[in-house]
C-alpha positions as CSV (number, residue, x, y, z in Angstrom):
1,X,17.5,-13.8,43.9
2,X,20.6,-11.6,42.7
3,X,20.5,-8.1,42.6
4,X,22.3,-5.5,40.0
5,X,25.0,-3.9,40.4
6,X,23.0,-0.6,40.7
7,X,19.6,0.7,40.7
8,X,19.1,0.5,36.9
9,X,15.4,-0.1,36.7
10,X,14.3,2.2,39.3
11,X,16.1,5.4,37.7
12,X,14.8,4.2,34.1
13,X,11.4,4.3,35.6
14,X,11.4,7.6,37.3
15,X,13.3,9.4,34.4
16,X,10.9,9.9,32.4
17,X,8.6,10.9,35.1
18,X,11.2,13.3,35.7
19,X,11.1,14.8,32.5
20,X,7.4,15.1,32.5
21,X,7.5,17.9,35.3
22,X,10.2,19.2,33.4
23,X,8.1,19.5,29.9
24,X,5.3,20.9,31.5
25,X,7.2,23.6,33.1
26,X,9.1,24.5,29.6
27,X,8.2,27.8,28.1
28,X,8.4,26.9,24.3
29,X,7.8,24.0,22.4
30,X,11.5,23.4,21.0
31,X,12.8,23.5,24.9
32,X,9.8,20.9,25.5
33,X,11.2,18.8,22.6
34,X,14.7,18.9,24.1
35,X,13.9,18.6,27.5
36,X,11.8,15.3,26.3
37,X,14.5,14.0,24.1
38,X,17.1,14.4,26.9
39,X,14.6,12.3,29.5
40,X,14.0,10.0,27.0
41,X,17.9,9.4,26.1
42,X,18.6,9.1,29.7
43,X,15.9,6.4,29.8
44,X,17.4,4.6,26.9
45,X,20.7,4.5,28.3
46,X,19.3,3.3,31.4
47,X,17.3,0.3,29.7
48,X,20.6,-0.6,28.4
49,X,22.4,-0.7,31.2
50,X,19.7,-2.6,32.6
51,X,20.0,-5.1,30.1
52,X,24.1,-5.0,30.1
53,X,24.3,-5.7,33.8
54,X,21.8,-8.2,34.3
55,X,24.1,-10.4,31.1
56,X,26.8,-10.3,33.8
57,X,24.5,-11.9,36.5
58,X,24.4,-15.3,34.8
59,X,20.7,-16.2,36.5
60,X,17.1,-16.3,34.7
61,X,15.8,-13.5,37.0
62,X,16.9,-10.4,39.3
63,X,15.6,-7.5,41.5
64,X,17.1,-3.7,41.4
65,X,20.1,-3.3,43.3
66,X,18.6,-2.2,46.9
67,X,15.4,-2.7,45.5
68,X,13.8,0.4,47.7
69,X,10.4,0.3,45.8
70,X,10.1,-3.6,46.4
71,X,9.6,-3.2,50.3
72,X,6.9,-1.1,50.0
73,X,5.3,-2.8,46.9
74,X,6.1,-6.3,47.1
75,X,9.0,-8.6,46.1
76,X,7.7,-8.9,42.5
77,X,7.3,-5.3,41.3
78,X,10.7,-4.7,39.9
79,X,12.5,-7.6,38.7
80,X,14.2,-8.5,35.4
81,X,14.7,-11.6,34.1
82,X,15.5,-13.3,30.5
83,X,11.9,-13.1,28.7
84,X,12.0,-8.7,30.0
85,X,15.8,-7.8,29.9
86,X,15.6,-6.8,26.0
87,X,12.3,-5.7,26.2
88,X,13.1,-2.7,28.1
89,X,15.8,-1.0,25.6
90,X,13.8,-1.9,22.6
91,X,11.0,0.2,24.0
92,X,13.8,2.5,25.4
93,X,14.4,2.8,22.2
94,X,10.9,3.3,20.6
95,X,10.2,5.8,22.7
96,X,13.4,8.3,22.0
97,X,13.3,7.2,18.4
98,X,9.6,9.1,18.0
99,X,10.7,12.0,20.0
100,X,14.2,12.6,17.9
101,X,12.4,12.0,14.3
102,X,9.8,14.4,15.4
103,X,10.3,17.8,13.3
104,X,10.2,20.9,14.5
105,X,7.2,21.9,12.4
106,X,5.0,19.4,14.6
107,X,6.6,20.0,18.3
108,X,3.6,22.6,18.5
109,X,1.2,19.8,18.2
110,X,3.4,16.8,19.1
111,X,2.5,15.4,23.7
112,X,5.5,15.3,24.7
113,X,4.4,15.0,28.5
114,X,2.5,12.5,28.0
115,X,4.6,10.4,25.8
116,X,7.0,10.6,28.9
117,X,4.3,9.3,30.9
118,X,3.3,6.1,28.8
119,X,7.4,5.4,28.6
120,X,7.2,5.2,31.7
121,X,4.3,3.2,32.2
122,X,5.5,0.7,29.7
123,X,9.1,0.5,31.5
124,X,7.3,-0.4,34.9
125,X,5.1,-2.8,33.3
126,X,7.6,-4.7,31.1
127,X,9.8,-4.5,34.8
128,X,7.3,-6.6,37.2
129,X,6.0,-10.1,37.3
130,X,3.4,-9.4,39.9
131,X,-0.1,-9.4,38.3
132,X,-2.2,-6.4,39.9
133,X,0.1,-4.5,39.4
134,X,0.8,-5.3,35.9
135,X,-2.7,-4.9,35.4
136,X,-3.0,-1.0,37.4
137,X,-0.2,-0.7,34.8
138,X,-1.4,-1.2,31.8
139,X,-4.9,0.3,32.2
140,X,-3.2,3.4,33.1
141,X,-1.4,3.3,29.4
142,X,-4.7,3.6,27.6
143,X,-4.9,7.2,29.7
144,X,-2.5,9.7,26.8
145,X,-4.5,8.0,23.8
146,X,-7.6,8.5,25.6
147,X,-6.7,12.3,26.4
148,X,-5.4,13.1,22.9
149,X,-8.5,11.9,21.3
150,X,-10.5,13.8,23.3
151,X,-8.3,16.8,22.9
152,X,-8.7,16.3,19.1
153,X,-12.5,16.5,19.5
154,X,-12.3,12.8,17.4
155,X,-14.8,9.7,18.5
156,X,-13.2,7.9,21.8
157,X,-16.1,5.5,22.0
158,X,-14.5,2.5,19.7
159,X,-11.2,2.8,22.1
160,X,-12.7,3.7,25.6
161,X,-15.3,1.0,25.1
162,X,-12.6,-2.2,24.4
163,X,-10.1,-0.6,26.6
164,X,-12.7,-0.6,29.6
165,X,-13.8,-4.4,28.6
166,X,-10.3,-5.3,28.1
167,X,-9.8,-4.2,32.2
168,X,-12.7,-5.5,33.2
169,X,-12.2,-8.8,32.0
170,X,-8.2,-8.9,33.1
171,X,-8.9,-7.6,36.6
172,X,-12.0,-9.1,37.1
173,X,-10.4,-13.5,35.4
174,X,-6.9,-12.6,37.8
175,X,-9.2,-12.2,40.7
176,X,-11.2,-15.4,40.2
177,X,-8.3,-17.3,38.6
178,X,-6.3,-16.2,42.1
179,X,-9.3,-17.4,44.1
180,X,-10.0,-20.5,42.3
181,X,-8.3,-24.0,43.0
182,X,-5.1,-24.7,40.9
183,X,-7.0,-26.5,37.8
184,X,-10.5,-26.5,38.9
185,X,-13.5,-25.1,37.1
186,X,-13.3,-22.2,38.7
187,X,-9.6,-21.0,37.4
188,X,-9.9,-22.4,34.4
189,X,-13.1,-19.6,34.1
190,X,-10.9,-17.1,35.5
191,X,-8.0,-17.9,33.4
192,X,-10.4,-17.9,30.3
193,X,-11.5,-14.3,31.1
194,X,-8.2,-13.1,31.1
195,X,-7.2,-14.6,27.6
196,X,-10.0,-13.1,26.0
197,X,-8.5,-9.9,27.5
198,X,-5.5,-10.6,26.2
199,X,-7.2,-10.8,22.5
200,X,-8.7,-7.9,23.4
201,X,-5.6,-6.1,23.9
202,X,-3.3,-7.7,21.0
203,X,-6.5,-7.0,18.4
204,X,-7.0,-10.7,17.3
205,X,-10.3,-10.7,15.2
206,X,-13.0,-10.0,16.4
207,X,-11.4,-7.5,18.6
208,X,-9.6,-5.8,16.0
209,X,-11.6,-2.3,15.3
210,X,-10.3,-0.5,18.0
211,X,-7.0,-0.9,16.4
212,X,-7.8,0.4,13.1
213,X,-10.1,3.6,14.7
214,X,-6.8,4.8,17.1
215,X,-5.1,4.7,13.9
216,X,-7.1,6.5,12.1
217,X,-8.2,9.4,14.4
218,X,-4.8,9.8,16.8
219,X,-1.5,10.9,15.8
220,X,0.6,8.8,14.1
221,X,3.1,8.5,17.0
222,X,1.1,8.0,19.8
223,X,-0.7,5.2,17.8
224,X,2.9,3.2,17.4
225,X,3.6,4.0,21.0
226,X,0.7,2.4,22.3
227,X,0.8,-0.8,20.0
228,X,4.2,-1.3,19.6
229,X,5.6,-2.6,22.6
230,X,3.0,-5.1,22.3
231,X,1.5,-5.1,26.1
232,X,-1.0,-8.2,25.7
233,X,2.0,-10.5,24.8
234,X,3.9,-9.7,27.3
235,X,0.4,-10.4,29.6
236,X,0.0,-13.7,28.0
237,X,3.7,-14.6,29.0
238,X,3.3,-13.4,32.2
239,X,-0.7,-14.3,33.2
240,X,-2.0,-16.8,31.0
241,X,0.9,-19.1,29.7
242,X,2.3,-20.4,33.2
243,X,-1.1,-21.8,34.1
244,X,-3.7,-22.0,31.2
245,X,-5.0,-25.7,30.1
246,X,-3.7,-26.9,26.8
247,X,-7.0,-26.4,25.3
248,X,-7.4,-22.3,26.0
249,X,-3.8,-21.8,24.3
250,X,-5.6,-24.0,21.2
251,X,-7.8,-22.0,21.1
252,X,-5.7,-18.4,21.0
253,X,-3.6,-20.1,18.7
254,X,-6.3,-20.9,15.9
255,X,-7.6,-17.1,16.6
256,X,-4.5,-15.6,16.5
257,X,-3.3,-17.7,13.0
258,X,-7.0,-16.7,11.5
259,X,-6.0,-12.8,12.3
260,X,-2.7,-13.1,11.0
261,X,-4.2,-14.5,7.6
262,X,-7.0,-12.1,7.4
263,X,-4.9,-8.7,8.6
264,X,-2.2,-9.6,5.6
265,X,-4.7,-10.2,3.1
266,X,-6.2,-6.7,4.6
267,X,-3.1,-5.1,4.6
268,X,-2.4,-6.0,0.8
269,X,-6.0,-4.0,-0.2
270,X,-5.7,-1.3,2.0
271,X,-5.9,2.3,-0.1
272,X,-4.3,4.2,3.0
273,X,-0.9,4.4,4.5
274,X,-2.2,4.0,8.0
275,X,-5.2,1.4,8.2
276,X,-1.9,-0.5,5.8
277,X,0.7,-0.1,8.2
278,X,-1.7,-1.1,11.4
279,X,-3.2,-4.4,9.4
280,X,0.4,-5.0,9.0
281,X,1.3,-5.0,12.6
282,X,-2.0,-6.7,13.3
283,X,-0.4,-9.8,11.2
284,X,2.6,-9.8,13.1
285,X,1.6,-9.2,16.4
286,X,-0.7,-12.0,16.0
287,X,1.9,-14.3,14.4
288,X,3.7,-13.6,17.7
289,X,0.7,-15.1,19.7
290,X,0.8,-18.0,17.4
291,X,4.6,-18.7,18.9
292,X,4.2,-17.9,21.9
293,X,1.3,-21.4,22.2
294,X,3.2,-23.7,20.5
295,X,4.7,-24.9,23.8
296,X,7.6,-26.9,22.3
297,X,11.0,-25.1,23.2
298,X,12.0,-24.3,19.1
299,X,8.4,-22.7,18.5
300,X,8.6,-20.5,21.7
301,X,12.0,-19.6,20.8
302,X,10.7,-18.3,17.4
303,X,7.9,-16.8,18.7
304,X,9.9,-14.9,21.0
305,X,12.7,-14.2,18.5
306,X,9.7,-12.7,16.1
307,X,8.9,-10.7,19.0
308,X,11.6,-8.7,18.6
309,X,11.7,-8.4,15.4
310,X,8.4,-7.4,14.8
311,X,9.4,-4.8,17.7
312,X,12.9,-3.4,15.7
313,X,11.5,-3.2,12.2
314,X,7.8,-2.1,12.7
315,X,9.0,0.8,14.8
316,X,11.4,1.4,12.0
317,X,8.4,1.1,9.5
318,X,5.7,3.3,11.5
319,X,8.9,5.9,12.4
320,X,9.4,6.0,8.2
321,X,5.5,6.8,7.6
322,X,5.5,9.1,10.4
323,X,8.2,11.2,8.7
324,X,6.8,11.0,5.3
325,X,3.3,12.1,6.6
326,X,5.2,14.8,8.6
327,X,6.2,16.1,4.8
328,X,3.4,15.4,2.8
329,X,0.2,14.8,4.7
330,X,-2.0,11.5,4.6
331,X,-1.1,9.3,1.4
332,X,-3.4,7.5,-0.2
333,X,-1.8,4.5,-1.7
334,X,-4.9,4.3,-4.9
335,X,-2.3,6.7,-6.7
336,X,1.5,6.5,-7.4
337,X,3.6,9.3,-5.6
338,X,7.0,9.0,-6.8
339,X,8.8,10.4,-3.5
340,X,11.9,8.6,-4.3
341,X,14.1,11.1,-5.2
342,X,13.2,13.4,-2.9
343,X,13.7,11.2,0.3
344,X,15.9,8.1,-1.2
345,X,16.9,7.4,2.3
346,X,13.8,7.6,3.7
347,X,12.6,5.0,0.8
348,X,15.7,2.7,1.4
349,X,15.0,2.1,5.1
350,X,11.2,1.9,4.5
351,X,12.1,-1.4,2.1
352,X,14.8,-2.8,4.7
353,X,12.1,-2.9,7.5
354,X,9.2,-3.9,5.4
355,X,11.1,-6.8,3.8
356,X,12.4,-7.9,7.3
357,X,9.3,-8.2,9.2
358,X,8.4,-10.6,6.5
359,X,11.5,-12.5,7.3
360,X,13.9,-11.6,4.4
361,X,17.5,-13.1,4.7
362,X,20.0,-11.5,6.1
363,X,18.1,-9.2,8.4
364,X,17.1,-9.8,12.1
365,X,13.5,-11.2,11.4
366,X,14.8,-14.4,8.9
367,X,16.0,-16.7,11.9
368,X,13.2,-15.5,13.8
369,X,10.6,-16.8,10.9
370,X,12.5,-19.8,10.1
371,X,12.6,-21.2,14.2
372,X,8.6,-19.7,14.0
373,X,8.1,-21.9,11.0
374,X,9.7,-25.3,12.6
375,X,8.4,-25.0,16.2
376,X,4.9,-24.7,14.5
377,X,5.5,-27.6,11.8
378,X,6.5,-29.8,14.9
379,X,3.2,-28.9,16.8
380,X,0.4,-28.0,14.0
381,X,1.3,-29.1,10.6
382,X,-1.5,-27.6,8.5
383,X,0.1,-23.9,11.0
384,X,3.1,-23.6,9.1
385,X,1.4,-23.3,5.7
386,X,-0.8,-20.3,7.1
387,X,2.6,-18.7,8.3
388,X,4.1,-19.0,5.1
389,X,0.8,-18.0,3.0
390,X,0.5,-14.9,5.6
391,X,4.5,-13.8,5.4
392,X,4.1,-14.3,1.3
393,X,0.9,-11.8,1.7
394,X,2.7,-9.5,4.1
395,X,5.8,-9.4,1.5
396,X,3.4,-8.5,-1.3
397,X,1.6,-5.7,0.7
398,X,5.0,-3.9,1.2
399,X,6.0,-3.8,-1.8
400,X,3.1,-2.5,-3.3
401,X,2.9,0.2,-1.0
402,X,6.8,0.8,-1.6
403,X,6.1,1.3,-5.4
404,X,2.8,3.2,-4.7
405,X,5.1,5.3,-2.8
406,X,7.6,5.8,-4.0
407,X,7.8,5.5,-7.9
408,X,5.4,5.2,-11.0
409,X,5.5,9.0,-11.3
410,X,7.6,12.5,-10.6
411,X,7.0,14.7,-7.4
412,X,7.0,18.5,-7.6
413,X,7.5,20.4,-5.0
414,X,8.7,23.9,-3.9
415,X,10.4,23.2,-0.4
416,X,13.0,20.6,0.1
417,X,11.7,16.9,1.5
418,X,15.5,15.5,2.2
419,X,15.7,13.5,5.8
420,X,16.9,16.0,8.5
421,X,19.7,14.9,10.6
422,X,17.6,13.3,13.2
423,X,16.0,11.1,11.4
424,X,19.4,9.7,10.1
425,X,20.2,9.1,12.7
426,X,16.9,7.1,13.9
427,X,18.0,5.4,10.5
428,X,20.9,4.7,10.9
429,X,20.6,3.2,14.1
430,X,17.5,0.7,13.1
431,X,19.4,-0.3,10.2
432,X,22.4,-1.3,12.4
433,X,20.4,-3.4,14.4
434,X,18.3,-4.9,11.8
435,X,21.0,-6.2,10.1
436,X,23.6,-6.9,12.5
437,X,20.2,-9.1,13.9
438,X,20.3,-11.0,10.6
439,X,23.6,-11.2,10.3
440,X,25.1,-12.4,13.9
441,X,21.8,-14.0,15.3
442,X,23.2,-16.5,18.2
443,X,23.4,-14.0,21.3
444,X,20.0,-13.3,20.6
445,X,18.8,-16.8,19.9
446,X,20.7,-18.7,22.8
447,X,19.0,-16.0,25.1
448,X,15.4,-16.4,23.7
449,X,15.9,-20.1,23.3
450,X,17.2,-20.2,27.2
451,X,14.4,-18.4,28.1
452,X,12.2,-20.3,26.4
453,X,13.0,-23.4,28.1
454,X,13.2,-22.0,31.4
455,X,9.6,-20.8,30.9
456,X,8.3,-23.7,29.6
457,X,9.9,-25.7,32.9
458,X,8.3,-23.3,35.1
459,X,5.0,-23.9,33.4
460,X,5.6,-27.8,34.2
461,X,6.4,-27.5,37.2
462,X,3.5,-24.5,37.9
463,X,1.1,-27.5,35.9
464,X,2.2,-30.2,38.6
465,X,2.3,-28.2,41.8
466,X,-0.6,-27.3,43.8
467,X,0.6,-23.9,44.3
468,X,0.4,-22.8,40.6
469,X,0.9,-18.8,41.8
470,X,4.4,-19.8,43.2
471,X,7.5,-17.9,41.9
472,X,10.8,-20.2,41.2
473,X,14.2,-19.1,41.5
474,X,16.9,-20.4,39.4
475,X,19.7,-19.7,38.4
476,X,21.4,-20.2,34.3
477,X,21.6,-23.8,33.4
478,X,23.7,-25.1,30.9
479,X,21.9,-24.8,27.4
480,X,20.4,-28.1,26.6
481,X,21.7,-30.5,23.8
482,X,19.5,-29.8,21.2
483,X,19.6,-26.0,21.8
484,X,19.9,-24.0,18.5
485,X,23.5,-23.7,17.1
């Protein structure tokens, strides 16, 4: 396996660590904020060198340059390959995006230290391939909601008590799945536990409340930090999809395509801003799922590509309401609000994301719905109608909670509501990506569509080998024929 040119995803992981002991040793909350922010940059920049470096590599997969950590805690805890390398500066990214758009007038309530902590929890996870520790990873990042819930004196039951079963049943399917015989009963049982963890996790119906209650009774930002990078996709990719039978990713994929029918239609009567905005990520996250299982190389493409998209302009979406809460409070979306004019900007980029989650043309999420659409035509016809019906719901819902919003009457107040210059810049740089996504699309479809097929010859040759827990090296293989153009 190739290594880096330098120890990129070591230093991205311990940054924000770093910065943790620095917050909690700041003696005001605006040297907090900075001290966050800078950690959080450092991070970023990191992530993307991270990704930059391993694009000169030209191989699916490589360790950190020395790879120190790995001696210690096994060959598979820090590696990068094609499916992780833009994961990690898109939730880079998430993460310094919510510290920068957070105002000063909510630093005093805003955990920084603990937001470090779940960035870097997120980084490791998203930067190993070995499955205890991905689990020990992931459980630990249901620790800060956990905490500020309880801090909040609001009920932690709803989360605590799917966040423990979710756990329970990962841990407890990997160790019978690892114990089992390659395809016998008993890893197939195993294998089964840990898919219903992963719908657990990625709040496919029923499984879904805990979503909604974090929502409602954490912070708006640690909600979209915890959700966001979407944790039980990148467990599917990882745990379930290189050995599961045919039949279990059947039967995620008809659970997943109910939820993303039944969250849009949710999302479209939904009277408040947040229980909108998280049925609307429970759509897409679950349309994600419904790529992910198609196992033809054009439908995991798509389902990948949507993956990212969903990641850029959700965060963009949830980092808009955030800042329009931060003004206003809680909006209820029964009345017209008519902030418009008062945050035009603000109202602008909340239409840009909202329409290219949905897949609008010209924006980053269009080619990712349109290879979504075909790989799941080609495997399930009747899928691609549900797709379509759930995008045209998703479309309506945002909209309507645009003109709720944003016009239908005239806001008064006495103190100014403009966008301060952080959150331009957040803007700014979301917009950039979204549509430079939509509008030069093949570097990031020739990568997902690479990956893609890699991962679906690994799961082959995983399917035919006895040793189904045995990691493959290769290295970049001409793009097949039929790749996308």
């Amino acid at each position: 396996m190739l290594g880096l040119h330098l120890p990129w995803l070591e230093l991205a992981i311990v940054t924000p660590l770093a910065g943790m002991l620095l917050v909690w040793k700041a003696h005001t909350a605006d040297q907090a904020r900075a001290r966050a922010l800078a950690a959080a940059g450092l991070a970023l920049f990191l992530a993307v060198g991270t990704w930059e470096d391993f694009g000169t590599l030209h191989t699916f997969d490589a360790h950190d340059r020395w790879d120190l950590v790995s001696r210690w805690m096994g060959e598979d805890f820090l590696v990068v390959d094609e499916l992780s390398a833009p994961l990690l500066p898109l939730a880079a990214l998430l993460f310094f995006a919510m510290i920068l758009g957070t105002l000063r007038t909510k630093v005093h309530r805003f955990p920084f230290a603990w937001t470090l902590l779940s960035e870097s929890l997120v980084l490791a996870m998203l930067s190993t391939r070995s499955g205890w520790w991905m689990i020990l990873l992931v459980a630990l990042q249901a620790l800060p909601p956990l905490w500020e819930l309880r801090s909040r004196g609001r009920p932690v039951r709803p989360f605590a008590l799917h966040m423990a079963a979710f756990v329970a049943l990962l841990a407890g399917g990997w160790a019978i799945h690892r114990t089992g015989e390659p395809g016998g009963s008993v890893g197939w049982l195993g294998m089964s536990l840990v898919a219903v963890a992963v719908l657990i996790r990625n709040g496919v119906i029923p499984f879904h409340c805990w979503m909604t209650d974090l929502f409602e009774n954490a912070t708006l930002g640690t909600s979209l930090l915890y959700v966001t990078p979407m944790a039980g996709a990148y467990i599917f990719m990882r745990l379930v999809l290189p050995d599961a039978p045919p039949h279990l990713l059947a039967i995620i994929a008809i659970a997943s395509l109910v939820t993303t029918v039944y969250a849009a239609g949710m999302a479209l009567v939904q009277r408040e801003t947040r229980r909108f905005f998280c049925y609307l990520f429970l759509s897409h996250s679950s349309l994600v799922l419904v790529g992910l299982e198609t196992l033809s190389p054009i439908g995991l493409t798509g389902g990948l590509c949507v993956w990212l998209s969903v990641g850029l302009t959700l965060a963009g979406f949830g980092l808009t309401l955030r800042a329009i809460e931060s003004r206003t409070g809680r909006i209820s979306l029964a009345d017209y609000h008519g902030l418009y004019d008062h945050v035009p900007m603000l109202a602008v980029f909340f239409l840009l994301t909202g329409l290219a989650s949905v897949g609008f043309p010209g924006t980053v999420g269009f080619i990712a719905s349109e290879l979504l659409v075909e790989g799941a035509i080609q495997s399930y016809p009747y899928v691609g109608a549900l797709v379509v019906l759930a995008a045209a719901l998703n479309g309506i819902a945002v909209l309507h909670a645009f003109f709720r919003l944003f016009t239908g009457t005239q806001h008064t107040t006495s103190v100014s509501l403009t966008a301060r210059w952080p959150e331009r810049l957040a803007v700014l740089v979301f917009s950039l990506l979204i549509l430079g996504g939509g509008l030069f699309p093949q570097p990031g479809v020739h990568s997902r569509y690479h990956a893609a097929s890699e991962l679906l010859s690994r799961r082959a040759r995983s399917q035919a080998t006895p040793d189904s827990n045995s990691h493959h090296v290769a290295q970049r293989s001409p793009p097949p024929a039929n790749a996308p153009p």
